[in-house]
N, C-alpha and C positions, 0 to 999 in steps of 0.2 A: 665112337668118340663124339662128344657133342662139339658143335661148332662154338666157336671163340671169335667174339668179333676184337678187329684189328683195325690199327693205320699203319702206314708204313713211315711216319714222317711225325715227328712234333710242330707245335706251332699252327701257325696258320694254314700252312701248308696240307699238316696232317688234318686239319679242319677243315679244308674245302673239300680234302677226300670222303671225311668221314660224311657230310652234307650229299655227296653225290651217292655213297652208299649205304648208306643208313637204315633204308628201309627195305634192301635187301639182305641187308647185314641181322636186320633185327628180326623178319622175318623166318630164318634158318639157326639163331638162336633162338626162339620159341617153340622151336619146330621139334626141341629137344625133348624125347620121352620122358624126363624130370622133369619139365617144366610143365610140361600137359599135364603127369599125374599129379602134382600139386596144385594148379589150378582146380582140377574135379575134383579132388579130395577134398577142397577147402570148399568148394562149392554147395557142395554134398552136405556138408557136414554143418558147416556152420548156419543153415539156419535153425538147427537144434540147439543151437548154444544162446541160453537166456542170460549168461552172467559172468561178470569176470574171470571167475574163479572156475569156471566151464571153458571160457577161451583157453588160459593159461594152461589147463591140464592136457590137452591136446596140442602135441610139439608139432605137425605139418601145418596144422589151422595155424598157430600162432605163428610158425616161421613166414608163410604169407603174409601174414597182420602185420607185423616189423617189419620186414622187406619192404612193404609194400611204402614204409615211411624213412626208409635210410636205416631203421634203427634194429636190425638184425641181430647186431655183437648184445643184445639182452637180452636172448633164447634163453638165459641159464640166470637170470636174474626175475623169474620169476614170482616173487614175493614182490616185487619193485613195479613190476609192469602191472601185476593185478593190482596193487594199488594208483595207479596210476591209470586205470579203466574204469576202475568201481569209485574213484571220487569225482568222474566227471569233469567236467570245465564249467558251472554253473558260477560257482562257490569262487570267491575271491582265493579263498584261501585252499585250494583245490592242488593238489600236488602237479598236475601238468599245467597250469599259470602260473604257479610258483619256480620251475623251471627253465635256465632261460635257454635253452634251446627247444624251441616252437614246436617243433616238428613233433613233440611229444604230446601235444594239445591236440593239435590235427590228429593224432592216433587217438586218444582219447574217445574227440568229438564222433570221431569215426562209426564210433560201433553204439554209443549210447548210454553206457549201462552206466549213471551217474545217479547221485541222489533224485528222484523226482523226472527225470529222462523217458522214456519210449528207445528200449532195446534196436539198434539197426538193424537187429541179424536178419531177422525174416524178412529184410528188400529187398529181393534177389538184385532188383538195377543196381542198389547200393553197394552190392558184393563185389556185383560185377564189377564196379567202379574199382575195388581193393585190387580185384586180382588184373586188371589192368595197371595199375600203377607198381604194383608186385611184378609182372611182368619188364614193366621200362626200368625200375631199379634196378633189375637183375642183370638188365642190361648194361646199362650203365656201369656197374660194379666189376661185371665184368672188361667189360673196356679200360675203366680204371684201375685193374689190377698189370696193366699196359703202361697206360697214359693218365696220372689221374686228374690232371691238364682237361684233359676230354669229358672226364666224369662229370666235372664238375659245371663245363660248357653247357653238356646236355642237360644238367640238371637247370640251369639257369633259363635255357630254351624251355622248357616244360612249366617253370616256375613263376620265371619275373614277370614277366605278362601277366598274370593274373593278379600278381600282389597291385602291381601295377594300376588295373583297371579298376578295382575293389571300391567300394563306396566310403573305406575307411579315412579319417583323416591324414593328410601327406605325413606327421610327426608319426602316427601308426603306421603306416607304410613301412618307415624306414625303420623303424624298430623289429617290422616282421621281416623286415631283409637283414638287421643285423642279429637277429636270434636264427637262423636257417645259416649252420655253418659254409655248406657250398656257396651261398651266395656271400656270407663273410669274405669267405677267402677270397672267393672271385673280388668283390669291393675292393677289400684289402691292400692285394697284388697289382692289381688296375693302378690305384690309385697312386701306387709306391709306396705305404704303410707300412712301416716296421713291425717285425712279430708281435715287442711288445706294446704294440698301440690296444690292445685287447685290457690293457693294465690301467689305462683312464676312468677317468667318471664317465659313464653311460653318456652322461647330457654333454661331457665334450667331446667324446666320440663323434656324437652325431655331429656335431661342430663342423669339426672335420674333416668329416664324411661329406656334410655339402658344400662345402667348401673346395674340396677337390673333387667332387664331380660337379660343380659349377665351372672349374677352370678346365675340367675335360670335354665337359658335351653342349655346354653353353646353359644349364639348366640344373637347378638343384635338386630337383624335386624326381621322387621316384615316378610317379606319372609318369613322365615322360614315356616310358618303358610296356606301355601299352599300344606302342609303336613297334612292331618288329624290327625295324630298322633301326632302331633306338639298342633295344638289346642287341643285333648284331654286331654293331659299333662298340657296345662295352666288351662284349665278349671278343670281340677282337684284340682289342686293347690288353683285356686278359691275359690272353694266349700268346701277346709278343714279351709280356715282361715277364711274364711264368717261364717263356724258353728263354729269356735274357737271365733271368735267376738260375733256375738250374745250370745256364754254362759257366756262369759266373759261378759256380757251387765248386767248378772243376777248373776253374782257368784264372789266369791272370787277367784283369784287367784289357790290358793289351793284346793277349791272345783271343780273348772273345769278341773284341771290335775286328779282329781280322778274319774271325769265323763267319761274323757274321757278314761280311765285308765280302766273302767269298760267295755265301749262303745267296747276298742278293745278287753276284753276277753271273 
């Protein structure tokens, strides 16, 4: 049986666990005889693949490719996904820019195969880089089929820092943090947004959004966040109202001030 990684705790709590084990946790999930033959298989293989419709037809190549971007549950939507390889990001009007969850762009860009493009496949460094990120979602996914509290933590540690430090303007920044659904939710929940806050105009979204992370971290601007200390603080934030929602999901009002009232002594 392959290893499952675990906390024993929600919250913060189960977050300083996960921090202190993490990288033996993650270590002993890769360690896993699936997860190495899909690695070499994808390795193998993919840099014979010149085109989308090459990707697409090979189901272990392609379940790495997806994995590797959160976006897995499209294994079987492939009419969707080769389209979504072979029109590139070049093209305004490009099916993964026209999509607003990002993370479909990043897969796109990934491999090349767009009008006018140079194929990634034959990089091996470039590969390497998929099935490294294939590897940490896998992990992650699994954790989150736990805690998905956790999931989306880790995802955020891997993520916001880059969007972060990026040469893009701060208005793009925050647009690439509010199309990356984990970092959505994470914002979101931080923030204390109601579900249907998603239901706005874009442009008062963002509103918002800096608005109440100006009144959280002293600063509007997703910059900041190329501070690790900056993302730790959000993610923290995260993870106390993520566990204050879920017991509120299950309690009264009253009963969950006294859980947690218990929780802190």
């Amino acid at each position: 049986m392959s290893f499952q990684p675990f906390v024993p705790l929600g919250g913060i709590a189960g977050w300083r666990f996960l921090q202190r084990s993490q990288d033996v946790q993650f270590q002993a999930f890769n360690a896993a005889p699936v997860m190495a033959r899909e690695a070499d298989t994808f390795l193998a293989r993919i840099g014979e693949i010149r085109s989308a419709a090459d990707l697409v037809a090979d189901r272990t190549v392609l379940k790495v490719a997806l994995g590797a971007f959160g976006l897995q549950d499209d294994i079987d939507n492939r009419a969707f996904v080769q389209r979504v390889l072979a029109d590139g990001t070049k093209a305004d009007d490009a099916l993964a820019n026209r999509l607003s969850d990002k993370r479909y762009r990043a897969f796109s860009a990934a491999f090349g195969f767009g009008p006018g493009a140079v194929p990634l496949t034959g990089r091996r460094d470039e590969m390497e880089g998929i099935v490294a990120r294939y590897r940490a979602q896998s992990f992650e996914r699994a954790l989150g089929e736990q805690d998905e509290s956790m999931q989306i933590a880790l995802f955020a540690q891997r993520e916001l820092s880059g969007i972060a430090a990026g040469s893009s303007r701060e208005t793009t920044k925050w647009y690439s943090v509010m199309g990356l659904p984990p970092l959505r939710e994470m914002f979101e929940t931080a923030m204390g947004l109601p579900r249907s806050f998603s239901q706005l105009d874009l442009d008062k979204q963002l509103d918002v959004f800096r608005d109440k992370l100006q009144r959280a971290t002293g600063s509007a601007d997703i910059g900041q966040f190329a501070d690790p200390a900056a993302v730790e603080k959000v993610t923290t934030l995260y993870l106390a109202r993520a566990q204050i929602r879920d017991l509120s999901a299950g309690l009264s009002s009253g009963a969950t001030a006294l859980t947690l009232l218990r929780a802190a002594g």
